[in-house]
VOTORGU-689854 format. One record per residue: chain; x, y, z of N, C-alpha, C in turn. Coordinates in steps of 0.02 Angstrom, whole numbers, padded with zeros to 5 digits, always signed. Layout:
+--------+--------+---------+--------+---------+----------+--------+--------+---------+--------+
! cadena ! n_east ! n_north !   n_up ! ca_east ! ca_north !  ca_up ! c_east ! c_north !   c_up !
+--------+--------+---------+--------+---------+----------+--------+--------+---------+--------+
!      A !      X !       Y !      Z !       X !        Y !      Z !      X !       Y !      Z !
...
+--------+--------+---------+--------+---------+----------+--------+--------+---------+--------+
end
This chain:
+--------+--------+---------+--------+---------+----------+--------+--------+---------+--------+
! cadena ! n_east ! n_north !   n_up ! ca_east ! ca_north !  ca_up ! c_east ! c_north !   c_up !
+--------+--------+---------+--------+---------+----------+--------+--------+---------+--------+
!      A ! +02578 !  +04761 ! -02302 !  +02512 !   +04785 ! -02318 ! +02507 !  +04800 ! -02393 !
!      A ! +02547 !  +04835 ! -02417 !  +02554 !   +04853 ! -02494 ! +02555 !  +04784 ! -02522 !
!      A ! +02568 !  +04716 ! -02500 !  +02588 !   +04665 ! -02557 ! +02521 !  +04656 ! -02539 !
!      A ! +02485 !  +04647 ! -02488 !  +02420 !   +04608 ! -02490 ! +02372 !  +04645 ! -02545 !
!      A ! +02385 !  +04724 ! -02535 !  +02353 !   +04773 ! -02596 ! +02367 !  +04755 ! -02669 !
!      A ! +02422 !  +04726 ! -02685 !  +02444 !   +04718 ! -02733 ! +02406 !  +04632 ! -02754 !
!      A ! +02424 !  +04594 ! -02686 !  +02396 !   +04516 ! -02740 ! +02323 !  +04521 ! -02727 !
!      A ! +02277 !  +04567 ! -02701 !  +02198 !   +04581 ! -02703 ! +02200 !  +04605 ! -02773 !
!      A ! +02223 !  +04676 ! -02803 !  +02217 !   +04706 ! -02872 ! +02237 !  +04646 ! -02929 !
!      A ! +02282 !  +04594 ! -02921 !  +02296 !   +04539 ! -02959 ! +02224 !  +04510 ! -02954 !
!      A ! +02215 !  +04476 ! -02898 !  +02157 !   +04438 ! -02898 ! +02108 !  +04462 ! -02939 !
!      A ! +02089 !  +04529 ! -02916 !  +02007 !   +04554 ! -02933 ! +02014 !  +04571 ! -03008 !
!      A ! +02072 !  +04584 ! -03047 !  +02097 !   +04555 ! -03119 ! +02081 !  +04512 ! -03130 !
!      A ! +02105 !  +04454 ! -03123 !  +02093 !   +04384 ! -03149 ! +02034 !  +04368 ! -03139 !
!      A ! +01998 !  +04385 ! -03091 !  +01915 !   +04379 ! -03092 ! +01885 !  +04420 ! -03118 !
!      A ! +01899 !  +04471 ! -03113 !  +01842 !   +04536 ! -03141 ! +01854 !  +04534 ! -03231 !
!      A ! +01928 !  +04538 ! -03254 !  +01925 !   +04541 ! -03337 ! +01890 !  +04504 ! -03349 !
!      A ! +01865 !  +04412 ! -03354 !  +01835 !   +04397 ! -03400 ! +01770 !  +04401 ! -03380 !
!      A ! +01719 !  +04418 ! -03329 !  +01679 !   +04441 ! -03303 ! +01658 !  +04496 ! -03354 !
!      A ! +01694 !  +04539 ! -03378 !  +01683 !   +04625 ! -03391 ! +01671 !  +04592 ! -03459 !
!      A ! +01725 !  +04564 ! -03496 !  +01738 !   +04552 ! -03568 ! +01662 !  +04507 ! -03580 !
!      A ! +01650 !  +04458 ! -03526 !  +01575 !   +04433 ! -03574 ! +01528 !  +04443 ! -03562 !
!      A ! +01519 !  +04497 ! -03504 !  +01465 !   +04539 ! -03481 ! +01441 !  +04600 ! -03543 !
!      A ! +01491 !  +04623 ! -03550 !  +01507 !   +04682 ! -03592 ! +01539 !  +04719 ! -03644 !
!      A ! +01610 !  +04676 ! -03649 !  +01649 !   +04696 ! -03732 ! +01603 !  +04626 ! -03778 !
!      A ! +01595 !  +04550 ! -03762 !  +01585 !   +04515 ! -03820 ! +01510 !  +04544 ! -03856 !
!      A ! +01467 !  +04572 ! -03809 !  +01401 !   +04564 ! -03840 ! +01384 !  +04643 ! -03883 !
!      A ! +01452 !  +04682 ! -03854 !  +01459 !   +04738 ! -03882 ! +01471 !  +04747 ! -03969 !
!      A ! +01551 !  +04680 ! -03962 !  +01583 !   +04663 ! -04016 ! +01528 !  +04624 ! -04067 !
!      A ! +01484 !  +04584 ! -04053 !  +01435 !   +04563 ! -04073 ! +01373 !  +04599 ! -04116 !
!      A ! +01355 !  +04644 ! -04049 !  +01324 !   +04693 ! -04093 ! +01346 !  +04739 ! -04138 !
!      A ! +01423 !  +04784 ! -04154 !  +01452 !   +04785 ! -04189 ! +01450 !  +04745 ! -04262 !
!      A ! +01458 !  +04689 ! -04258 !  +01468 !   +04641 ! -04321 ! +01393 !  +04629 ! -04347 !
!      A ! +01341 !  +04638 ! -04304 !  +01282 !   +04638 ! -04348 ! +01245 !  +04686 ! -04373 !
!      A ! +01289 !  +04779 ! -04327 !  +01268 !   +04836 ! -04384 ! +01322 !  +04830 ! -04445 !
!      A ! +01353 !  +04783 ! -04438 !  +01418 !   +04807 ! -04513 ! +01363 !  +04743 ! -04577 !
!      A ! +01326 !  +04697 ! -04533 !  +01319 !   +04651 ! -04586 ! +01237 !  +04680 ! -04629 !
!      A ! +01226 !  +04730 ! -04600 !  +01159 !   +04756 ! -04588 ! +01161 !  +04829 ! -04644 !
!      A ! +01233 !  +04835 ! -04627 !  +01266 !   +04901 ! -04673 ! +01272 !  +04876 ! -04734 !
!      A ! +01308 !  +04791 ! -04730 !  +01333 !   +04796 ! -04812 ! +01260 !  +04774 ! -04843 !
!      A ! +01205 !  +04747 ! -04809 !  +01137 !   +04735 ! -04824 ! +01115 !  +04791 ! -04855 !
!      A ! +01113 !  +04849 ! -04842 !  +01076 !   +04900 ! -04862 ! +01102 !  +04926 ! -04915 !
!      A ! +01177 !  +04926 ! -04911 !  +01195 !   +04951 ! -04980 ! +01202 !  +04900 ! -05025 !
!      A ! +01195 !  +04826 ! -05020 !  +01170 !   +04797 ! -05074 ! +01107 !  +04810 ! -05114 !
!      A ! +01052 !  +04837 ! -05079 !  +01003 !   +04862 ! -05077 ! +00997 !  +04899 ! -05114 !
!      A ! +01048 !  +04949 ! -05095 !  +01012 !   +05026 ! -05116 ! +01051 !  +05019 ! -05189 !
!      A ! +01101 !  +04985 ! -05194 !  +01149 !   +04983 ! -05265 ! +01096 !  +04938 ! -05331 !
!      A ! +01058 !  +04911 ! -05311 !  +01004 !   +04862 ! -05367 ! +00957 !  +04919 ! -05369 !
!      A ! +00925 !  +04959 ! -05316 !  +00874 !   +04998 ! -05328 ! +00902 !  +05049 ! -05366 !
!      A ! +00965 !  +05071 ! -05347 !  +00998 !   +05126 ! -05398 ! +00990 !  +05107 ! -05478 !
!      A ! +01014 !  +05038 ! -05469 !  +01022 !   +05015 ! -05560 ! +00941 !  +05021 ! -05575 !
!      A ! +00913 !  +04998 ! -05543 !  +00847 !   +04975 ! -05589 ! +00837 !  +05028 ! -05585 !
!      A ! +00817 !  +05102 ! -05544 !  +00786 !   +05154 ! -05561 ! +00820 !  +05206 ! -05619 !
!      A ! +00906 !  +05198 ! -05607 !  +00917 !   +05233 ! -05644 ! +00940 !  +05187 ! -05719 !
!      A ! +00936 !  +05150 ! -05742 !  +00930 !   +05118 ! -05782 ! +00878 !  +05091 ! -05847 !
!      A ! +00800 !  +05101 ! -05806 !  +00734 !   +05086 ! -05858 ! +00741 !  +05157 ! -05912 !
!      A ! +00713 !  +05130 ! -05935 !  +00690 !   +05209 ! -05987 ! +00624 !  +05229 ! -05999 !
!      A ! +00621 !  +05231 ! -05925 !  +00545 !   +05259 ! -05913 ! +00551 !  +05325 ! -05859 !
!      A ! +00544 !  +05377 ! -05877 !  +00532 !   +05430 ! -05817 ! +00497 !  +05419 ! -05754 !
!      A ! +00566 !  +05406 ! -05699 !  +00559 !   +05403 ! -05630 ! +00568 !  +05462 ! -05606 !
!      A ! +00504 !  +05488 ! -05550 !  +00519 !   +05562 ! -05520 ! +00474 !  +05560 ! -05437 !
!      A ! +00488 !  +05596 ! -05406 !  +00463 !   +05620 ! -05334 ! +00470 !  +05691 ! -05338 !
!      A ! +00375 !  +05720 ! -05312 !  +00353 !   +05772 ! -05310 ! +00333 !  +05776 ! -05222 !
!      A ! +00347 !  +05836 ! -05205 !  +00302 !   +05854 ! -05153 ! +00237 !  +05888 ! -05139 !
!      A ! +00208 !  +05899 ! -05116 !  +00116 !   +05943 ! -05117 ! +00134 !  +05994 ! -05162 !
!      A ! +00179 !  +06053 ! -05159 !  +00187 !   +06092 ! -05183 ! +00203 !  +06093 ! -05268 !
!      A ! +00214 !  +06010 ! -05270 !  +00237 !   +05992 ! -05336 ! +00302 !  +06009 ! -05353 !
!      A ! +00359 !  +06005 ! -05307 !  +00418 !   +06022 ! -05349 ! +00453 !  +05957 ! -05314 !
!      A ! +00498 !  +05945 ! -05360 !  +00547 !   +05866 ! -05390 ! +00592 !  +05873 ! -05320 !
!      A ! +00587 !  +05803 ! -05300 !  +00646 !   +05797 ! -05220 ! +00679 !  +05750 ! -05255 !
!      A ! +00671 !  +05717 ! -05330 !  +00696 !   +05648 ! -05342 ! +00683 !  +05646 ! -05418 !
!      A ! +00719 !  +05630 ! -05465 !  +00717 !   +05620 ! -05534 ! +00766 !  +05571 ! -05569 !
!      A ! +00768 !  +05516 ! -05597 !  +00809 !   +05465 ! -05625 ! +00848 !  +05507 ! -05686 !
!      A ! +00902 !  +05483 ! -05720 !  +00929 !   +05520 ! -05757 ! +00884 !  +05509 ! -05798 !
!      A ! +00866 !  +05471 ! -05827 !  +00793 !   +05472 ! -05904 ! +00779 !  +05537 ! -05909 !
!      A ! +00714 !  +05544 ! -05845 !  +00693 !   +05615 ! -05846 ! +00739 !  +05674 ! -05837 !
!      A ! +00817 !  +05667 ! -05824 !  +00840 !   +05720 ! -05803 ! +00851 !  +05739 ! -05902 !
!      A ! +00854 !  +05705 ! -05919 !  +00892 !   +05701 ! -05976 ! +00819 !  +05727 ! -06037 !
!      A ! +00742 !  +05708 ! -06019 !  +00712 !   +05741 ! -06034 ! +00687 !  +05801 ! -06021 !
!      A ! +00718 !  +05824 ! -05985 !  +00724 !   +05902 ! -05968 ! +00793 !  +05940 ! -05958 !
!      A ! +00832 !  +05921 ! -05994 !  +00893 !   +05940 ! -06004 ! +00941 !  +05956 ! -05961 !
!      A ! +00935 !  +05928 ! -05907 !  +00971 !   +05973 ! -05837 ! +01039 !  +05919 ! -05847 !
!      A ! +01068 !  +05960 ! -05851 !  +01158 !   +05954 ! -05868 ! +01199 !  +05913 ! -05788 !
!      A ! +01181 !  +05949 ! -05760 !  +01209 !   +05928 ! -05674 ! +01159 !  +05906 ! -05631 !
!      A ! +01165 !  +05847 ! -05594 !  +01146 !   +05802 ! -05559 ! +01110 !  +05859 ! -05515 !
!      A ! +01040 !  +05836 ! -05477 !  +01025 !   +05873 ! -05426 ! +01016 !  +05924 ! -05437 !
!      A ! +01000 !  +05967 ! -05493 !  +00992 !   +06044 ! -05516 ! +00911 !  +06051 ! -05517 !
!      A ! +00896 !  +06000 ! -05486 !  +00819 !   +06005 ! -05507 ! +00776 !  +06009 ! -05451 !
!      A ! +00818 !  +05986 ! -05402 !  +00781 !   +05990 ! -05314 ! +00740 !  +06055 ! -05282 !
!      A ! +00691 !  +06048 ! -05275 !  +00661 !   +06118 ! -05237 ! +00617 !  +06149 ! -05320 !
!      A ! +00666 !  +06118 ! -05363 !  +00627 !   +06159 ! -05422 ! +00524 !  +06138 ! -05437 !
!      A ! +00495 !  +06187 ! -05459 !  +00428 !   +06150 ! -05464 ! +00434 !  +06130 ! -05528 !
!      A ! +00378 !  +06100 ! -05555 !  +00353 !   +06055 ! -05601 ! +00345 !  +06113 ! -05653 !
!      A ! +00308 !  +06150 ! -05636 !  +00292 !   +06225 ! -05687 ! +00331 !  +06258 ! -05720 !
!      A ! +00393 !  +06258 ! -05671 !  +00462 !   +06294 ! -05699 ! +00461 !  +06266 ! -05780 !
!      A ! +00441 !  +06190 ! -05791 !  +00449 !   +06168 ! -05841 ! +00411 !  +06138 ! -05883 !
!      A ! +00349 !  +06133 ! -05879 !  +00274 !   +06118 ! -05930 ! +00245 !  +06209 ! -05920 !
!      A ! +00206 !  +06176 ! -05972 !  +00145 !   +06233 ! -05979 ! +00105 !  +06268 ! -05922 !
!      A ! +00067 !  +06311 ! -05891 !  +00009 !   +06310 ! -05856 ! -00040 !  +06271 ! -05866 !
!      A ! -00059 !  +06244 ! -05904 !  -00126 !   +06199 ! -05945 ! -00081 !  +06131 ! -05902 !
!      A ! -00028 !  +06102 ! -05924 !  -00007 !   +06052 ! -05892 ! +00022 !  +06060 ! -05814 !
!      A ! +00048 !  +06100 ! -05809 !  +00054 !   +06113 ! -05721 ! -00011 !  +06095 ! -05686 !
!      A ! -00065 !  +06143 ! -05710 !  -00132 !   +06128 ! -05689 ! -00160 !  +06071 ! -05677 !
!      A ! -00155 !  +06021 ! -05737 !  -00181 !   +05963 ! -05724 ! -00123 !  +05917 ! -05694 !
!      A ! -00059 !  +05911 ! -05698 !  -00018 !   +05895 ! -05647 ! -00039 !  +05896 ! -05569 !
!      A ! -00046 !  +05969 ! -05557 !  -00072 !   +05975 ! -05478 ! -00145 !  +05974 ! -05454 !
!      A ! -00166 !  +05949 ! -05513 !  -00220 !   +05933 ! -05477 ! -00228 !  +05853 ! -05466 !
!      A ! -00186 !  +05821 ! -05495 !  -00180 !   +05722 ! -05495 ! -00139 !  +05744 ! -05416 !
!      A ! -00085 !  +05777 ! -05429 !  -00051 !   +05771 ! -05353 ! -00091 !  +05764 ! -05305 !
!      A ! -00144 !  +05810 ! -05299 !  -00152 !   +05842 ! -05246 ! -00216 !  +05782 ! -05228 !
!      A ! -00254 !  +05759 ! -05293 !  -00299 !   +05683 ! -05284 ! -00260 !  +05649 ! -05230 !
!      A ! -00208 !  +05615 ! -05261 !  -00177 !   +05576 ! -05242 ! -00158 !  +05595 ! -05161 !
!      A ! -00139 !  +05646 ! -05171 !  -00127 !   +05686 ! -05063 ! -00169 !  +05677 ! -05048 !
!      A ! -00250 !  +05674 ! -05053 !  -00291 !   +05685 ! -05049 ! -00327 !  +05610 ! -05004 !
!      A ! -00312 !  +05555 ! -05065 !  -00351 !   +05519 ! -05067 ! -00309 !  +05429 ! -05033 !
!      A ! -00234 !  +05437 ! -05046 !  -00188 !   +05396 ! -05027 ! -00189 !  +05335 ! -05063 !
!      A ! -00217 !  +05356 ! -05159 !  -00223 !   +05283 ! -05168 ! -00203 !  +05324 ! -05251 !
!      A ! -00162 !  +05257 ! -05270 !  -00136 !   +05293 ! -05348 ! -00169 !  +05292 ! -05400 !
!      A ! -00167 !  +05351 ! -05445 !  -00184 !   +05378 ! -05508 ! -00153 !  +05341 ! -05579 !
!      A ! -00200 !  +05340 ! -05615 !  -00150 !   +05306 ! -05706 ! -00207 !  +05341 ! -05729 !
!      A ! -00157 !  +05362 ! -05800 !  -00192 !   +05389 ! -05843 ! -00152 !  +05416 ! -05905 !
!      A ! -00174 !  +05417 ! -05974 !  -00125 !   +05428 ! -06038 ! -00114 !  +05524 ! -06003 !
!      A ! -00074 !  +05526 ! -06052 !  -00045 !   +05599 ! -06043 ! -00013 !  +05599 ! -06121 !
!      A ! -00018 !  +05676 ! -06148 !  +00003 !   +05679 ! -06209 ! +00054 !  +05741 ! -06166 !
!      A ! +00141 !  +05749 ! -06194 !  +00170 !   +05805 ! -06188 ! +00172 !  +05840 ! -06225 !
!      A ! +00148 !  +05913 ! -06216 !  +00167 !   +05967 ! -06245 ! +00230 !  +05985 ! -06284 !
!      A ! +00265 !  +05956 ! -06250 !  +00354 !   +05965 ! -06263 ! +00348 !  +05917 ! -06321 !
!      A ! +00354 !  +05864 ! -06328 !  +00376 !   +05836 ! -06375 ! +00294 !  +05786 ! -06436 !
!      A ! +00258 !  +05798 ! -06394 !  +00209 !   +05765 ! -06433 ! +00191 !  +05689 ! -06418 !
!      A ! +00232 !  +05653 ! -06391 !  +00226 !   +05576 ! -06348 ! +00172 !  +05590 ! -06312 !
!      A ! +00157 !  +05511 ! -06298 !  +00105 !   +05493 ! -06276 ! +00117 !  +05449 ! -06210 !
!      A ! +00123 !  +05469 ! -06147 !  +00137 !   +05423 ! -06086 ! +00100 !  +05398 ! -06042 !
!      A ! +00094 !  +05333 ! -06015 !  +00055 !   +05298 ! -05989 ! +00091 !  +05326 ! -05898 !
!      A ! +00037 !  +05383 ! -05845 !  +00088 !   +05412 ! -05822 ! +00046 !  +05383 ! -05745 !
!      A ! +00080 !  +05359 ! -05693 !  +00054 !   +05319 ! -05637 ! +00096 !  +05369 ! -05572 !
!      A ! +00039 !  +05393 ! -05550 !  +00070 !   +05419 ! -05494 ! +00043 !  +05388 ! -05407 !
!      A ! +00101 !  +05377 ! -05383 !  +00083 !   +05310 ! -05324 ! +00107 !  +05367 ! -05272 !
!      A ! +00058 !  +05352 ! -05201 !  +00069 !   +05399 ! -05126 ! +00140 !  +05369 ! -05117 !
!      A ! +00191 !  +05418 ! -05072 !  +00233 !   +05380 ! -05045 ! +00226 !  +05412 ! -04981 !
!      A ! +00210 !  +05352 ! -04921 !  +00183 !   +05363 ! -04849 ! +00230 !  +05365 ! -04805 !
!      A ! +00229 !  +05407 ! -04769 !  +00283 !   +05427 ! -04700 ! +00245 !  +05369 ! -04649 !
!      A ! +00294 !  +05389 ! -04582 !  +00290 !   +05339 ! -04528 ! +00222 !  +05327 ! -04501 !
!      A ! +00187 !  +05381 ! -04505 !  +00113 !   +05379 ! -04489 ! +00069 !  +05381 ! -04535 !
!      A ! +00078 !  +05344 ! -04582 !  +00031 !   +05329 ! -04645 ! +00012 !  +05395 ! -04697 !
!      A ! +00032 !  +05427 ! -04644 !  +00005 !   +05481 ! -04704 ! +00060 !  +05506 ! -04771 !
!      A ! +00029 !  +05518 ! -04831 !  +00075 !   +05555 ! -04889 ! +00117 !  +05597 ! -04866 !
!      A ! +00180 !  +05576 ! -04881 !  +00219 !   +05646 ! -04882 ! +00263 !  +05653 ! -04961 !
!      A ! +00245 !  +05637 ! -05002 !  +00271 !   +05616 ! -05083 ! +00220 !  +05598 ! -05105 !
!      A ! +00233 !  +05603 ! -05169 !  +00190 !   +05573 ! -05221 ! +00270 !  +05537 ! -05302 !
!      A ! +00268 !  +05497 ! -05295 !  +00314 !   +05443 ! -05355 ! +00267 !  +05444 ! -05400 !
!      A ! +00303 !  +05455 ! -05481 !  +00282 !   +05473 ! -05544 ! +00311 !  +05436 ! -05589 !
!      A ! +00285 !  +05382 ! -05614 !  +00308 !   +05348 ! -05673 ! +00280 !  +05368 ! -05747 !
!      A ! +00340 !  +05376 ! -05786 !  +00306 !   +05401 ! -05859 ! +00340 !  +05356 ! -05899 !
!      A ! +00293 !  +05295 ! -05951 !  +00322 !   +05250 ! -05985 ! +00293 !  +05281 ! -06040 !
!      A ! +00344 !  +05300 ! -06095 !  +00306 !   +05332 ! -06169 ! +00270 !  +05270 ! -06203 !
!      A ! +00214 !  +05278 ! -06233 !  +00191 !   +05241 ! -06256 ! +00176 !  +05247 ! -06330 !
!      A ! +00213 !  +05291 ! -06370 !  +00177 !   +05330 ! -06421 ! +00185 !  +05269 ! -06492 !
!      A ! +00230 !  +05220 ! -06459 !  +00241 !   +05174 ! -06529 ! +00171 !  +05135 ! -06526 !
!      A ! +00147 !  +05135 ! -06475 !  +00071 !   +05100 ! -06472 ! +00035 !  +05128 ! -06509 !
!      A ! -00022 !  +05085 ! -06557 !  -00047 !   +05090 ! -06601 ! -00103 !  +05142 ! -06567 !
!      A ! -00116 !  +05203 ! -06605 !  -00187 !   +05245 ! -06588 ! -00238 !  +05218 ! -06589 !
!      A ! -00300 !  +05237 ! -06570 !  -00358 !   +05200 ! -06597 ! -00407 !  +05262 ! -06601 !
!      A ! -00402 !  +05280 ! -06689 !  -00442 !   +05342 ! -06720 ! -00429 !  +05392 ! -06663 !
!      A ! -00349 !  +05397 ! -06628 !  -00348 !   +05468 ! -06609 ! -00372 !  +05481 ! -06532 !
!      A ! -00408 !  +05436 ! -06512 !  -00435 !   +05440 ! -06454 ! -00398 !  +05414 ! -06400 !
!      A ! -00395 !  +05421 ! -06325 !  -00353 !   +05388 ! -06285 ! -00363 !  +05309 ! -06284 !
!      A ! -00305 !  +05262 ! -06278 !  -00317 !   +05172 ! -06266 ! -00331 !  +05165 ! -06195 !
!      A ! -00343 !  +05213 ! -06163 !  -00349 !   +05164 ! -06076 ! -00428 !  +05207 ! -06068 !
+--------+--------+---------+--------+---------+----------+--------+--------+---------+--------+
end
């Protein structure tokens, strides 16, 4: 009785493993190999978006409603002097312009929350006296709605004035 137990457990081996293996380990192993190819996809990705953002020399930043920085390229970190990476998160915008410029800062934000469609417009800084061509674009969560606002500041000040007045 035990051998018949024994060449049944053989049998239902030899039938059942490759049964199991292409029922269930190959398409497993499969899917496996297309989150790894999916992985090195993204961080090809994210490694070009790294260069180009942190690379231009144009102030790249992300504000929230409240107006304080979730995101800043070194450019801008470096125009606001912050020594260590990430020292700037949670911080607001105010901490570091004027009231006069905070003000009109949060009030483009809050357009832009507002309205879901992006802002341009010159900006002169207080801080240094430049002149920036400054574009602030919605950035939309899963249900369309704003949950960011992205801030590009390209100085423009080598551009010729015209009698003093804004060019755009």
């Amino acid at each position: 009785m035990q051998m018949f137990a024994l060449v049944d457990a053989a049998l239902l081996t030899v039938i059942l493993f490759p049964i199991i293996y292409y029922l269930a380990y190959e398409p497993l192993k499969l899917y496996i190999e297309e989150l790894k190819r999916i992985e090195e996809t993204l961080q090809g990705s994210e490694a070009k978006y790294r260069s180009l953002v942190e690379t231009t020399d144009d102030s790249i930043y992300l504000v929230n409603k409240q107006c304080e920085y979730l995101f800043m390229n070194a450019k801008h970190q470096s125009r606001l002097s912050f020594i260590f990476d990430k020292e700037y998160v949670g911080r607001a915008y105010s901490d570091f312009h004027s009231p006069e410029e905070a003000k009109v800062f949060s009030d483009e934000v809050n357009k832009v929350f507002d309205t879901g469609v992006p802002l341009q417009h010159e900006h002169r800084s207080q801080r240094d006296g430049h002149y920036f061509l400054r574009t602030l674009s919605p950035i939309k969560g899963p249900n369309k709605e704003v949950v960011a606002v992205s801030v590009v500041s390209k100085d423009i000040s080598v551009l010729p004035r015209l009698k003093g007045e804004d060019i755009f």
